[in-house]
C-alpha positions as CSV (number, residue, x, y, z in Angstrom):
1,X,24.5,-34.8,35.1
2,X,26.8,-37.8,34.9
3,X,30.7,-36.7,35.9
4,X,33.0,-36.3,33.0
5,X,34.9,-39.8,33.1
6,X,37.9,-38.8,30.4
7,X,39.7,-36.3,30.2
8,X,40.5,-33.5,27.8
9,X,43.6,-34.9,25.4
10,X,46.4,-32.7,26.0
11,X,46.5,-31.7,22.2
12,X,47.0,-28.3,21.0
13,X,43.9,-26.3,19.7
14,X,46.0,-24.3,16.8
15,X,44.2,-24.3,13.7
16,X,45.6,-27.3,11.7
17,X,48.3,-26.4,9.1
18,X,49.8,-29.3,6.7
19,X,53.1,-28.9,4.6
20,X,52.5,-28.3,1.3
21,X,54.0,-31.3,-0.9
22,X,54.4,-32.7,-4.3
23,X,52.7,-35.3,-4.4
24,X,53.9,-37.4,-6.9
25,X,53.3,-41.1,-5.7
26,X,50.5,-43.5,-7.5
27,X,48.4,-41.0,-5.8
28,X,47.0,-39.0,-4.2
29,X,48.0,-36.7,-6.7
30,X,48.6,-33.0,-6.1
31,X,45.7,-30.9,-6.9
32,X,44.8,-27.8,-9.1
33,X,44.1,-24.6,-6.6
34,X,40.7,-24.1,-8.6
35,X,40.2,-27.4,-7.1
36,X,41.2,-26.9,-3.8
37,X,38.8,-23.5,-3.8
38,X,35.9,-25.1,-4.7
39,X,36.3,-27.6,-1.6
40,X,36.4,-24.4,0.3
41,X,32.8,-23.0,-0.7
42,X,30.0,-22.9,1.6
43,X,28.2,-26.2,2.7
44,X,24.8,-26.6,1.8
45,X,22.6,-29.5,2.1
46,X,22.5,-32.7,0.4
47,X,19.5,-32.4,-1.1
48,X,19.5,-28.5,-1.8
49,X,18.7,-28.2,-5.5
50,X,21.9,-26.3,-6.0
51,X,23.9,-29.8,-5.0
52,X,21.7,-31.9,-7.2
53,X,22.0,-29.3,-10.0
54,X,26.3,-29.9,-9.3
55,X,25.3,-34.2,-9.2
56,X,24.0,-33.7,-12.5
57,X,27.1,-32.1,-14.0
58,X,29.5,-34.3,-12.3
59,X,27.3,-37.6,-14.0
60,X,27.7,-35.7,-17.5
61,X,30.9,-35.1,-17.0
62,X,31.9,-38.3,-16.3
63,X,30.1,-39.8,-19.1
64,X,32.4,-38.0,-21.2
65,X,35.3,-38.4,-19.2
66,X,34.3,-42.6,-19.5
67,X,33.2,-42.1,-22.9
68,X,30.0,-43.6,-22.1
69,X,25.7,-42.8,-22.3
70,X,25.0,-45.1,-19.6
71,X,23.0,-43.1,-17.9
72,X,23.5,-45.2,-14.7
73,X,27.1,-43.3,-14.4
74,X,28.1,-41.4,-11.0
75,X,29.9,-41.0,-8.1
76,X,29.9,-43.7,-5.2
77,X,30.6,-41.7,-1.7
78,X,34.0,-43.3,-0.8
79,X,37.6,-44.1,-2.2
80,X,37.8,-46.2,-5.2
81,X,37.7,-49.2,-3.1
82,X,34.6,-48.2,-2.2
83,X,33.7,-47.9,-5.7
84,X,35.0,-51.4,-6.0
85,X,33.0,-53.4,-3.4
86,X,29.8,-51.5,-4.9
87,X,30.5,-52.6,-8.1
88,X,30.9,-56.4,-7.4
89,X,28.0,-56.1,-4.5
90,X,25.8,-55.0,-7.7
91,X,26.6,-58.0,-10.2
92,X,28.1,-60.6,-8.2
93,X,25.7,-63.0,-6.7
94,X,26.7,-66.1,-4.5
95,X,27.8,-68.8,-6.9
96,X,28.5,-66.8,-10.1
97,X,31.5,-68.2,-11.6
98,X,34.1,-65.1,-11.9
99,X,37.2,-64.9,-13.7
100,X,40.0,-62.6,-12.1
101,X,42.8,-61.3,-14.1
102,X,46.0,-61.4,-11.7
103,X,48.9,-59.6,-12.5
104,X,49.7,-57.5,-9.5
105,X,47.7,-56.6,-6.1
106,X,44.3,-55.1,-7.2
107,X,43.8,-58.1,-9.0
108,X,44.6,-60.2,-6.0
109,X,42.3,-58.4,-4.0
110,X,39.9,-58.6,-6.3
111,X,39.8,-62.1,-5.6
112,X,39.5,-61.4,-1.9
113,X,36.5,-59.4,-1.9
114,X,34.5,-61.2,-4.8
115,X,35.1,-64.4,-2.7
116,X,33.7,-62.6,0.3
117,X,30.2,-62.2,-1.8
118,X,30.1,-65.5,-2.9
119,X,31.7,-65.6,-5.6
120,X,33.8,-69.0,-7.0
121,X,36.7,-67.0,-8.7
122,X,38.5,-68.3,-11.2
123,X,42.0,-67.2,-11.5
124,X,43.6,-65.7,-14.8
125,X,47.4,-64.7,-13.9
126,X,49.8,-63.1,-15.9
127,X,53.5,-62.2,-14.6
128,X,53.9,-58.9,-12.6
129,X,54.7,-56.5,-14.9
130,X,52.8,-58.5,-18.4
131,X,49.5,-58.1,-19.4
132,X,46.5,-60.3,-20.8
133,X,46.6,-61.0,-24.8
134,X,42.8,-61.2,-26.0
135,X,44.1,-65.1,-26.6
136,X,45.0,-65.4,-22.6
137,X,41.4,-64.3,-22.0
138,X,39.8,-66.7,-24.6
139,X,41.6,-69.6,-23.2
140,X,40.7,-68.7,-19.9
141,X,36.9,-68.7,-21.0
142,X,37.4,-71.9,-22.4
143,X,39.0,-73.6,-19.7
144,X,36.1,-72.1,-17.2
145,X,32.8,-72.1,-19.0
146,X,30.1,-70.5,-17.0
147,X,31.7,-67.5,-16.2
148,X,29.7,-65.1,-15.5
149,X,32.0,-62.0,-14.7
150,X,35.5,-61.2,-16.4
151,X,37.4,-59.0,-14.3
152,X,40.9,-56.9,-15.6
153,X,42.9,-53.8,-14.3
154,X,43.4,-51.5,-16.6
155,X,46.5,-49.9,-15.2
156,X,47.9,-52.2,-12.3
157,X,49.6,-49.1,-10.5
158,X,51.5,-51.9,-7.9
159,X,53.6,-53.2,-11.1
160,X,52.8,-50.0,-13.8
161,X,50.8,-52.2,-16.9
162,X,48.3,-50.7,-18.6
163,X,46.2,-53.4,-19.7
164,X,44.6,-53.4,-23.6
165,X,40.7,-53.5,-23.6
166,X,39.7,-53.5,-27.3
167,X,38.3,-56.7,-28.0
168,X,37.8,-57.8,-25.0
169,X,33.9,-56.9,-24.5
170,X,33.3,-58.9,-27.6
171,X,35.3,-61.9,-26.5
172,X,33.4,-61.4,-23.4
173,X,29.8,-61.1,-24.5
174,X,29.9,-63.7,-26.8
175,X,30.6,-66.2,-24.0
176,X,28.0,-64.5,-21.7
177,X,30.0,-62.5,-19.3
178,X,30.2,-59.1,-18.7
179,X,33.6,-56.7,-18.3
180,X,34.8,-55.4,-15.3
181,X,37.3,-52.8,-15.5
182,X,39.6,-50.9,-12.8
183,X,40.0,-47.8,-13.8
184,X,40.9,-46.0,-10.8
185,X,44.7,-44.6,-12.2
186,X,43.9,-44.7,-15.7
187,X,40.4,-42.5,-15.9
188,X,41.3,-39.1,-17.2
189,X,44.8,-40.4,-17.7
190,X,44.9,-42.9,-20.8
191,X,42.9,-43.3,-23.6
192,X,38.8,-45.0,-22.7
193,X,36.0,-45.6,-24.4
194,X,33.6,-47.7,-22.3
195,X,31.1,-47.7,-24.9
196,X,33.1,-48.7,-28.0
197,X,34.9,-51.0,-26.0
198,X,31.9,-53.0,-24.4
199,X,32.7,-52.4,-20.8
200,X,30.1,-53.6,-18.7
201,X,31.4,-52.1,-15.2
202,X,34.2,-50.0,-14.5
203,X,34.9,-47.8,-11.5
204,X,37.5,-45.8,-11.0
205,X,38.9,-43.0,-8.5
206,X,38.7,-39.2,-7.8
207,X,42.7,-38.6,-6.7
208,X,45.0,-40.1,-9.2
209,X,43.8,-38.6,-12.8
210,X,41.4,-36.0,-12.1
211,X,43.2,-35.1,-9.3
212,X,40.1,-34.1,-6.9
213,X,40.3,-35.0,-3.3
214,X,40.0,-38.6,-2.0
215,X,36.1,-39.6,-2.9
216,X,33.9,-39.6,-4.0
217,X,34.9,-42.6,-7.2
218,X,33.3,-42.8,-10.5
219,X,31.2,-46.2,-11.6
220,X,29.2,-46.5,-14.8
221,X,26.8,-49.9,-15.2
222,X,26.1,-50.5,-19.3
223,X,22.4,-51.8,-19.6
224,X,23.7,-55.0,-19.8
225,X,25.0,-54.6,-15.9
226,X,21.8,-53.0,-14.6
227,X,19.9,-55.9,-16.0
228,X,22.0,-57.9,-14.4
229,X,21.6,-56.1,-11.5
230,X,17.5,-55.8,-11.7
231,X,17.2,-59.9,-12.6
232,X,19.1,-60.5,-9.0
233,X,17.6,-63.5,-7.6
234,X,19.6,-62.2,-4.3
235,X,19.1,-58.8,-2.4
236,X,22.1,-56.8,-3.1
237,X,24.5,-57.5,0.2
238,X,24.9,-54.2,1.0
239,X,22.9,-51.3,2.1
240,X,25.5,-48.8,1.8
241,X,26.5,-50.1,-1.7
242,X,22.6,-51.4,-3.5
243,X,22.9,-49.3,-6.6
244,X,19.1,-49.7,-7.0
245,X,18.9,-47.5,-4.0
246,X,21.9,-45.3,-4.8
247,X,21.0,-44.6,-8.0
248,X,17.4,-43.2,-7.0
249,X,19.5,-40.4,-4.8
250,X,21.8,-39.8,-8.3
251,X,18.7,-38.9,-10.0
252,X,19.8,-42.3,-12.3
253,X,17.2,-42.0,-15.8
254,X,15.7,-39.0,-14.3
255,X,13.5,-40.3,-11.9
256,X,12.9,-37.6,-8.9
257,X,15.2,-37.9,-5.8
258,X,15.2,-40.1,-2.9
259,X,16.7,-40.3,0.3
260,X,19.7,-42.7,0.8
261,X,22.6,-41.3,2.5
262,X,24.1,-38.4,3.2
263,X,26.2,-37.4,0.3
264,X,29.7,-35.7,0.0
265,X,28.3,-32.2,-0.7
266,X,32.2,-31.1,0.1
267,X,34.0,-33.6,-2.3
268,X,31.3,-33.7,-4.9
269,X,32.0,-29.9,-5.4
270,X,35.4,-30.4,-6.0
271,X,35.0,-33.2,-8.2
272,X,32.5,-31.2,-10.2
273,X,35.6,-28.7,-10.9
274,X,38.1,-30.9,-11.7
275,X,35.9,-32.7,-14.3
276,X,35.3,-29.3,-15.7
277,X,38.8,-28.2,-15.7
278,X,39.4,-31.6,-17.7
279,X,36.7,-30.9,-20.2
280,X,38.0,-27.1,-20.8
281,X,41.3,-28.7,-21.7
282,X,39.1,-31.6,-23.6
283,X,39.8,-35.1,-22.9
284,X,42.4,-35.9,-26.2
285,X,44.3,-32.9,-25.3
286,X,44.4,-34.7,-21.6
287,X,45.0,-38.5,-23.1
288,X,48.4,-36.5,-24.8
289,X,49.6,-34.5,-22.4
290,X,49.7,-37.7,-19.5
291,X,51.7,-39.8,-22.2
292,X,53.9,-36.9,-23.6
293,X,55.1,-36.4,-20.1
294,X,55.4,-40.1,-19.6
295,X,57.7,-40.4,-22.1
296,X,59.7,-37.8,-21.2
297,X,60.0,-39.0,-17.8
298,X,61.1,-42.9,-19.1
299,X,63.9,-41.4,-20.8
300,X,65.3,-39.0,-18.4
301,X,65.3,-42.2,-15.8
302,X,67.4,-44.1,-18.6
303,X,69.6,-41.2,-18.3
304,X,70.1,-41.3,-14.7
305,X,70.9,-45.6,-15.6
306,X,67.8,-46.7,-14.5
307,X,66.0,-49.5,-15.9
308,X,62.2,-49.6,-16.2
309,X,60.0,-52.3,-14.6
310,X,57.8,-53.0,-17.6
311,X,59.9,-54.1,-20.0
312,X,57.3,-53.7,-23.4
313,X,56.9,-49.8,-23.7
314,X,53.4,-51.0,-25.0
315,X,52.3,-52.5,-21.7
316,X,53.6,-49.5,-19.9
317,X,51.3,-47.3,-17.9
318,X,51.8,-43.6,-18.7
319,X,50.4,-42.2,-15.3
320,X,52.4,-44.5,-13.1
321,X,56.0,-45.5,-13.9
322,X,57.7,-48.2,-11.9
323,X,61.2,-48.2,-11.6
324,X,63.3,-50.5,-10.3
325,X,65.4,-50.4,-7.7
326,X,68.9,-50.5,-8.5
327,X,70.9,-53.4,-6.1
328,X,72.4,-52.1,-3.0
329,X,70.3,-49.4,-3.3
330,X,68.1,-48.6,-0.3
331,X,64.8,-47.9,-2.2
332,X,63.5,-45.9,1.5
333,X,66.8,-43.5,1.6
334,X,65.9,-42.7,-1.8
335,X,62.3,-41.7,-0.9
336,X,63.0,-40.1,2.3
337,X,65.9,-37.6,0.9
338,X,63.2,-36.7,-1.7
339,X,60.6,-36.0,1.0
340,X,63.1,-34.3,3.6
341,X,64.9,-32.0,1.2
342,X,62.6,-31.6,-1.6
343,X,58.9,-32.2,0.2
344,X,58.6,-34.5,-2.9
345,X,56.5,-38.1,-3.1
346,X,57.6,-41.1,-5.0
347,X,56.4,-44.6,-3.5
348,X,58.1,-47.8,-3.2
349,X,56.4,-51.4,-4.0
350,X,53.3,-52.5,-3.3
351,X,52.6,-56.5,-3.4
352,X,54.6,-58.2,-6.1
353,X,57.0,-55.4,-6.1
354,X,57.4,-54.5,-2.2
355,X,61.2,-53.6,-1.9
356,X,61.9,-54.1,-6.2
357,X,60.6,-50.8,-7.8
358,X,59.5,-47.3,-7.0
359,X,56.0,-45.8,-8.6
360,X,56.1,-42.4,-9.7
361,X,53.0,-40.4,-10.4
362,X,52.2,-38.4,-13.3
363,X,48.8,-37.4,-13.3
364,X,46.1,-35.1,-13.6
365,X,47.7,-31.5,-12.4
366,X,51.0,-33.3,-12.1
367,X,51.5,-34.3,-15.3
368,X,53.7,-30.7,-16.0
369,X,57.1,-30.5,-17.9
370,X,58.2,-28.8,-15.0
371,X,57.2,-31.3,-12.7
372,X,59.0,-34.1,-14.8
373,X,62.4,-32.0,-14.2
374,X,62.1,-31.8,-10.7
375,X,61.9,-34.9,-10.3
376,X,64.7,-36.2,-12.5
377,X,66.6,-33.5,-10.7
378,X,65.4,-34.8,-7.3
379,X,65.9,-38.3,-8.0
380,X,69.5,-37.6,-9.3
381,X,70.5,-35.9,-6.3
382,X,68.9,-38.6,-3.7
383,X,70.8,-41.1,-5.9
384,X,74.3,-39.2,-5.8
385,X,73.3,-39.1,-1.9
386,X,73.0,-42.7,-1.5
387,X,76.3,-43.2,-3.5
388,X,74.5,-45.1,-6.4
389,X,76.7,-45.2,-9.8
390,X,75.3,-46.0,-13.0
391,X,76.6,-49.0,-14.9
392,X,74.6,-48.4,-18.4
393,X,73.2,-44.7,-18.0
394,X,71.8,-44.2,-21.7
395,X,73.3,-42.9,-24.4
């Protein structure tokens, strides 16, 4: 037997133990106990009946959390980005035209990683912090015939927009593209109907609205998708991410099972009880309670003299607010005195607005009245600590 070559880290061997925080960034978001347990039950085996029976509640499940029949609806085995590249690997062939809306970072990237299947991305770009009017997107069409993909975020959580759908599968369809939607902080969160809308694509994530663990992430294909999908003149890039395949282990139009990876037994479980805790509370119920506490969250920052990012309370996303950072305020002493003192989680930034806002959470089992106090309360006192003074608190 070969000699041991390295050695043993010098790590302790203590069972692992994690603070328990509040986690109340643009996700993850803190979850529900009932959650939490379910992660905890025994492990059985990917292909157990008992785990395809809980794949078959978490697809119906999310077809009413999507508001969708497509059948092909489940759960990709990764983080919404992972969800992402399986979505444009399935309809994005080398040389389809495809039109990006840009208004903050997921869009950006967006162009990034349909570029690296081939696509020739077109750019649609709104300001950070504005939206598309169903007249940007049918000038955009106009000025790029050929499209063949129409991509949008519905709530850009690096600027806070939530981004109107209605009308835009029709504008789509009738100049022969389909609509991709990111829904990974809006799902659960904001009003969606994928059906009555005419969204082609949409994916979204387990840890921001439904407040399940990170992965697996929702995607549902309409028919129109999947036959873009079966009339591929390409193989599907990837393995991991061929939906043809992937669908066949999800039981997709109730064909039997097949082999394709080994799925998240763990995570699926607790997905599987957060979508059912959502559906005993029914999804309207949900839709209100998210924007409820939203509101009551913009005006108690107004209070403390903050000014809101998005400036049209239209285009603002209820599950994540972004707030702007006052000047000659250090937006990091603001986070870490939340984190040190109340083991609280509000983000700063992310692409356009690195170093300009914060983004503060409110979803799934977050969005709680008693949450919203804390943090106001919280916030207040890190604010006071870094000597900020209103100029215009509101009246």
């Amino acid at each position: 037997m070969a000699e041991l070559k390295v050695s043993k880290p010098a790590l302790s061997t203590t069972p692992l133990s994690l603070p328990n925080r509040i986690l109340m960034g643009p996700g993850p978001a803190t979850p529900h106990p009932r959650v939490l347990a379910a992660a905890s039950l025994p492990l059985i085996g990917h292909m157990h009946p008992e785990f395809l029976t809980v794949m078959d509640e978490v697809k119906a499940w999310l077809q009413y959390t999507f508001q969708t029949s497509n059948p092909f609806t489940i759960a990709v085995s990764g983080s919404g980005h992972a969800a992402m590249e399986a979505a444009v690997a399935t309809v994005v062939e080398p040389g389809d035209a495809v039109l990006v809306g840009v208004n903050g970072i997921w869009g950006e990237r967006m162009t990034v990683l349909a570029a690296r299947y081939g696509a020739d991305v077109r750019r649609m770009e709104a300001a950070p912090g504005k939206v598309f009017s169903l007249a940007d997107v049918e000038k955009a069409l106009a000025e790029n015939p050929g499209v063949k993909v129409v991509f949008v975020v519905h709530g850009e959580s690096s600027t806070g927009t939530l981004q109107p759908l209605e009308g835009l599968g029709e504008l789509c369809h009738k100049n022969g593209a389909l609509l991709f939607v990111d829904a990974v902080c809006t799902l659960g969160g904001v009003p969606l109907h994928v059906d009555a809308w005419g969204v082609d694509v949409i994916y979204s994530g387990s840890q921001k609205c439904l407040s399940a663990p990170v992965a697996p992430s929702p995607l549902s294909l309409s028919e129109k998708a999947r036959a873009k999908l079966a009339n591929r003149t390409t193989a599907v890039q990837s393995y991991y991410f061929d939906m043809n395949l992937v669908g066949e282990y999800w039981g997709v139009d109730g064909q039997p099972r097949k082999y394709h990876h080994t799925g998240l037994v763990t995570n699926v479980n607790a997905m599987r009880e957060a979508l059912a805790m959502l559906a005993e509370e029914g999804l309207e119920n949900v839709w209100q309670r998210h924007r409820s506490h939203a509101e009551l969250l913009w005006a108690g920052l107004k209070e403390l003299g903050l000014e809101l990012y998005v400036e049209d309370h239209a285009s603002r996303l209820p599950t994540v607010t972004t707030v702007k950072v006052p000047e000659g305020v250090e937006w990091a002493k603001v986070t870490g005195h939340l984190m040190s003192k109340y083991n609280l989680e509000i983000a700063g930034g992310l692409g356009p607005t690195v170093g300009k806002v914060w983004r503060i959470g409110l979803m799934g089992n977050n969005a709680r009245p008693a949450n919203v106090a804390l943090l106001l309360e919280a916030l207040k006192d890190a604010l006071d600590h870094v000597g900020f003074t209103p100029k215009n608190a509101a009246t």
